[in-house]
C-alpha angles and dihedrals in degrees: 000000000000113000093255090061092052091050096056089044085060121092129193129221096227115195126181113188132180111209125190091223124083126264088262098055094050091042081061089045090057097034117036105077089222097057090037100056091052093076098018130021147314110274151147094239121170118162094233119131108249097020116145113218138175128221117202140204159116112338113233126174117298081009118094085191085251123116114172120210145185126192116242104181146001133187101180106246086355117063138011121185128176139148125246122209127179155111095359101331132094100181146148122248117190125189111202120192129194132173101249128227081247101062083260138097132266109210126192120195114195118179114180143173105076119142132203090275097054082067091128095037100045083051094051099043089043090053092042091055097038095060110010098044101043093053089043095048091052092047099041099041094045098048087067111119104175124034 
């Protein structure tokens, strides 16, 4: 299969959230391991490019509960890329942060690189990040107090 016909086989999970807390808060909420691992999983998160982290959690079948990552990018309260590698994906995952009209934050989560044979996983983590992380992100982001 040439490159172009692999890149038009992968799918993205694709999140916008408006969250009532600023850009700064929720920049805390995706980058500091503690407050992270509140609505996702345990880590060593730093947002530093080229950075290597682990997320941790549960074992499943063809899943060992690792997923490796590496920052890629990081614009401070703007923009937040890292890979995410685990089980059977290798995929991308991009945080983008704007100021909303509302004194909050909009937030976007894209998290590409699935194929046609991550179709349970791609259901499980969209849903995940659909309903758990937006509840959480709102929590965990507007109980801030200090910045």
């Amino acid at each position: 299969m040439r490159d172009e016909d692999k890149r038009e086989d992968m799918r993205a999970i694709i999140v916008d959230y408006r969250l009532s807390a600023p850009p700064r808060k929720v920049w805390r909420a995706l980058t500091e391991p503690q407050l992270l691992a509140t609505w996702l999983m345990p880590n060593d998160i730093k947002p530093e490019v080229g950075h290597r982290f682990t997320f941790r959690t549960t074992p499943a079948p063809g899943f060992n509960g690792i997923v490796q990552c590496e920052v890629l990018k990081v614009e401070p309260n703007s923009r937040f890329v890292y890979s995410w590698r685990g089980g059977p994906l290798d995929t991308t995952v991009t945080w983008t942060l704007q100021p909303s009209s509302t004194g909050g934050a909009d937030l976007r989560l894209e998290h590409a690189g699935f194929g046609p044979e991550h179709g349970t996983t791609y259901d499980m983590l969209s849903d995940g990040w659909r309903k758990k992380a937006a509840e959480a992100l709102e929590r965990i982001s507007s109980s801030l107090r200090v910045d």
